[in-house]
N, C-alpha and C positions, 0 to 999 in steps of 0.2 A: 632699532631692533624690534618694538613693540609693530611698526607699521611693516614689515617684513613679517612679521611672526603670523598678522593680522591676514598679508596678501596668501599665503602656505595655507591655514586652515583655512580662507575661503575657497580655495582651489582644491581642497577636499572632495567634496561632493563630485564637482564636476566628471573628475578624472577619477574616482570611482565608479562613475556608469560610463567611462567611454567603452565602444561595442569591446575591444581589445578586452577589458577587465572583464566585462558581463561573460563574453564567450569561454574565456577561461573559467570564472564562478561558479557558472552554470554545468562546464566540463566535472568540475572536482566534487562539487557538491552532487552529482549522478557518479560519477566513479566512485565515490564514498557509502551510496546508500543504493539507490533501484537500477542505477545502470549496472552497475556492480552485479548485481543480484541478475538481470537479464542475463550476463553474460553465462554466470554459474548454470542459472537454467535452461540454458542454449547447450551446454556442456551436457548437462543429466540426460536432456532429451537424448543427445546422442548416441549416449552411452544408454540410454534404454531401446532406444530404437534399433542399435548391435546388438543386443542383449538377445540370447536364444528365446525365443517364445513372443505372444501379441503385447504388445501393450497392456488390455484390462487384464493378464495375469500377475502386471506388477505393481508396484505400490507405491504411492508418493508418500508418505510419512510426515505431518505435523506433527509439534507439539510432541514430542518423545521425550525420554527420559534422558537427561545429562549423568544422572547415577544410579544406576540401578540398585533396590538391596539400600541405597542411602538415602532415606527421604529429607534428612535435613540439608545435605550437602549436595541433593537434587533441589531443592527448594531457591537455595543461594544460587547457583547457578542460572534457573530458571528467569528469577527475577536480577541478574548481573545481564541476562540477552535484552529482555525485553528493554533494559535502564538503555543501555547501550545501544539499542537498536535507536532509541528515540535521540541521539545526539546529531544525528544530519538536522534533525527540525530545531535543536537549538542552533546551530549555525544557521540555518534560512532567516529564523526569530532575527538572530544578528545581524547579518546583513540585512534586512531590510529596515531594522534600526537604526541602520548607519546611513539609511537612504531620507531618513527625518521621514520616514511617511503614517510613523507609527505600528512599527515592526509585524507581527500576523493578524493586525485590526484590518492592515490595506486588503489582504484576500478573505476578510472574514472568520478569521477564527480568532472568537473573543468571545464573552461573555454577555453583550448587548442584548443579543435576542433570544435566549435561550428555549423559549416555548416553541416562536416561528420556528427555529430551527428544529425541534425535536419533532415538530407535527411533519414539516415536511420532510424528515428523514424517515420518520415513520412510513409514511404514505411510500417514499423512494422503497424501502427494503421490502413492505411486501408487495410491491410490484416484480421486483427484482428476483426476489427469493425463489418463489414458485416456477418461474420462468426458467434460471438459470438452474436449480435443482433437476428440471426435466431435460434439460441440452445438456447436461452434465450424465445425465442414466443415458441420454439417446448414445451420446459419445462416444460412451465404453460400450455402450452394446454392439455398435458397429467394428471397433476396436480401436476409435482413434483418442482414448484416454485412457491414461494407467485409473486403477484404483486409487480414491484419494482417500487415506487414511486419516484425518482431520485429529486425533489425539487419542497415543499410547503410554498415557500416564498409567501408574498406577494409582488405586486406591486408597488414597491420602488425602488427609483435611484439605489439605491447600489445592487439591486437583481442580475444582472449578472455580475457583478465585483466579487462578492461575491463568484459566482458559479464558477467561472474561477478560485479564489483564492481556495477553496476549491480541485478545479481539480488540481491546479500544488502543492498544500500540500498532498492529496494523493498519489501522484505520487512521489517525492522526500521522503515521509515517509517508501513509501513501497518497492521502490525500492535499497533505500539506504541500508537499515534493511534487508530486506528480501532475497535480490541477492546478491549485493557488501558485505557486512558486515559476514553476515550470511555464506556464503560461504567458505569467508576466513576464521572465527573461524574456522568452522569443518575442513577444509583443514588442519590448524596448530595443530587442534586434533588429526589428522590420518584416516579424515573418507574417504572413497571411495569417487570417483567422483558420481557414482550413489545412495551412501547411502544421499550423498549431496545433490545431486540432486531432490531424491522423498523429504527431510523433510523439501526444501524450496519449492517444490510444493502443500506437503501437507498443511504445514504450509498457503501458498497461499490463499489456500481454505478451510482452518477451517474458518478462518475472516471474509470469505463471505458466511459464513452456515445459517447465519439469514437471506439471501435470498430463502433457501431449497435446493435439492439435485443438480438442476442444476444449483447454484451458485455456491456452490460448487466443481461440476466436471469442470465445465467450467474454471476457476480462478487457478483449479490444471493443468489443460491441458493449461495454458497461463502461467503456472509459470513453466511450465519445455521447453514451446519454448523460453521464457525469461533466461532462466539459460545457456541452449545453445546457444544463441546468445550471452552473456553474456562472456561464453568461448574461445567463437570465437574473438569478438573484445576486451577483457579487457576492457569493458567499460560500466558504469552505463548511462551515459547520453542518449543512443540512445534510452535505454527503459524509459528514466524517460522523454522523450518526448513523446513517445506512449503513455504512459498510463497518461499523462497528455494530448493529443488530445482523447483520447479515452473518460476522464471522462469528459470533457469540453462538446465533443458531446453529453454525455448521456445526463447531465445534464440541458446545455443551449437548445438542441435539443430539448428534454420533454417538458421545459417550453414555447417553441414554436409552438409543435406542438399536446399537448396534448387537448385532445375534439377535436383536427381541423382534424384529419384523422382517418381512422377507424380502423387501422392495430394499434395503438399504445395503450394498455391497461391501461387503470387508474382505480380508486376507486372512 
């Protein structure tokens, strides 16, 4: 029994990465979290692009209110998305646990290098920021992006805690799933580096289709400078800083500066 028991868990490993199990893994864990989310915003475009009138007359809406008039029972709710948005990245954590390779240390999100990373995300988001803020105004002026509304909280203690918390859950969601994770399956499938490369970029920018065509192209053009970067250092943390300065801006930025300057478009 004990040399039976012995030959079963050594056969673990193996027949968890045969392509069979990874192709499916890889299936459930995007139906669960950003493929999911592509499909939704393949849907919204639709329906905004039937929608009587241009695109920049309508609004993509972040960060809204779950209860209007209830700030405590908007508060709980608020922080019940964000908890729950982040459970695909405990399941990736798991699985690659199970793979003995030392769960989100193998794509770099760990605590090791904390500086490197902060400097090079640094560096990443105001490259980024300024570039995609203006392809984001060019967009809607021509008509090919709704109004992105970045946060209609109301006036509550917790309103920018909340946006902060929502910026570093984006950021750990998408980049953990979308670059580090994502990567590695198709890599262990046998996909090219560039077939890898466009379907986490495309993948990128389906999710942000419910903003219109220049959400879109922009989100796929930031997800194949992220993939290369990505390749360069082995490591998830430098973008999962970026793109948590980058949503932090959009969103606490908006709420500061929106009605107050004229360059910034609202609804």
């Amino acid at each position: 029994m004990q040399v039976e028991a012995g030959r079963v868990a050594d056969s673990l490993p193996e027949e968890a990465t045969s392509p069979r199990i990874l192709r499916s893994e890889t299936v459930l864990v995007l139906a669960l979290s950003l493929g999911a989310s592509g499909v939704s915003a393949l849907i919204s475009f639709i329906g905004s692009l039937t929608k009587p009138g241009g695109l920049k007359h309508q609004a993509a809406n972040l960060n809204t209110s779950f209860a209007p008039g209830r700030p405590w029972l908007d508060l709980a709710w608020q922080l019940f998305g964000i908890a729950t948005a982040l459970v695909p990245v405990a399941l990736v954590a798991h699985l690659l646990l199970r793979e003995r390779v030392g769960g989100l240390r193998v794509i770099g999100f760990d605590r090791t290098r904390p500086w490197p990373d902060l400097g090079r995300g640094v560096l990443i988001a105001a490259g980024i920021g300024s570039a995609g803020l203006a392809f984001y105004l060019v967009a809607r002026a021509v008509g090919g992006n709704l109004t992105v509304v970045p946060e209609s909280l109301p006036g509550v203690w917790w309103k920018y805690p909340v946006l902060i918390l929502s910026a570093l859950q984006n950021a750990v969601l998408e980049e953990v799933i979308v670059v580090g994770y994502l990567l590695r399956r198709l890599g262990q499938l046998g996909w090219t580096p560039m077939a890898a490369l466009v379907a986490s970029s495309v993948l990128r920018g389906s999710y942000h289709l419910y903003q219109g065509i220049g959400g879109f192209l922009g989100n796929m053009v930031m997800g194949v400078v992220f993939v290369l970067l990505y390749r360069r250092w082995q490591r998830v943390g430098p973008l999962v800083v970026a793109h948590a300065l980058l949503d932090i801006g959009a969103f606490v930025g908006y709420a500061l500066l929106a009605g107050r300057v004229s360059w910034l478009p609202t609804m």
